[in-house]
N, C-alpha and C positions, 0 to 999 in steps of 0.2 A: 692246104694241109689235109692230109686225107684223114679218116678214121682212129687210125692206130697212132697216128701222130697225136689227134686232138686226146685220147686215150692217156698217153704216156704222159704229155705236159700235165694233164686234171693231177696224176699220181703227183707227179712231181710238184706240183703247187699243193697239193695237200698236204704232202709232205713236207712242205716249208712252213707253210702257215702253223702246221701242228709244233714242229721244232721253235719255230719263233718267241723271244723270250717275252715280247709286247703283241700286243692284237694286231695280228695284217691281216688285211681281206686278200681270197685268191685273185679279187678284179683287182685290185693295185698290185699285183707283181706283175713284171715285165722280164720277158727272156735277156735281156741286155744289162740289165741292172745286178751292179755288184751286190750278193747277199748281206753282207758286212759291211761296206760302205751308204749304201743306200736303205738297209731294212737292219742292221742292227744283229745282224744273225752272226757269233762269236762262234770260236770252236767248241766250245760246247756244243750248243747247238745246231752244229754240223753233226755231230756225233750221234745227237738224238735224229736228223735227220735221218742219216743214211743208215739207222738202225728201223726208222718206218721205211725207208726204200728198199731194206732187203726185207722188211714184211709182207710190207706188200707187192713185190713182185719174186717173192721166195727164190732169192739171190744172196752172196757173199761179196763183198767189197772189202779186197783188202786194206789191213790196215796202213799201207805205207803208199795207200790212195788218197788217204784223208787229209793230209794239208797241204794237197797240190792246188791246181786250177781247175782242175776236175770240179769242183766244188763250189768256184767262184761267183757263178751265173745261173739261173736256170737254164739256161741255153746251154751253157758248157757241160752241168748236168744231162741234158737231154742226149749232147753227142757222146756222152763218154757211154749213156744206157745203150745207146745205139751203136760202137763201138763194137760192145763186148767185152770190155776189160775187166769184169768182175768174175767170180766164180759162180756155177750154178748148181 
């Protein structure tokens, strides 16, 4: 995993751990692991999610993103950033 890869996951698990309604460490998440089945993260807490991921990568993610699969994994997070499917 190069640079910008290891770059993107830090965001993105920062960003989970912060949305998280209970204490998760960024070392216990794993890119494969359902957010809501395995860590407890509801749609709420997607919401506050991807409201710290257009902060901090000063992005738009439309609304009729938010209760796909886009959403389900960090991993699935990672290819949708990389994708492109949001607005910038």
């Amino acid at each position: 995993m190069n640079e910008d890869s290891e770059e993107l996951y830090g965001i993105i698990r920062r960003a989970v751990t912060k949305a998280a309604a209970v204490g998760i460490s960024e070392s216990d998440l794993r890119p494969d692991k359902h957010l809501y089945y395995t860590y407890g993260i509801d749609s709420m807490s997607i919401q506050v999610l991807i409201l710290e991921l257009e902060k901090e990568l000063e992005i738009q993610i439309p609304e009729d993103h938010y209760d796909t699969n886009y959403f389900s994994t960090i991993g699935s997070i990672y290819t949708y950033l990389l994708m492109g499917l949001y607005n910038k």
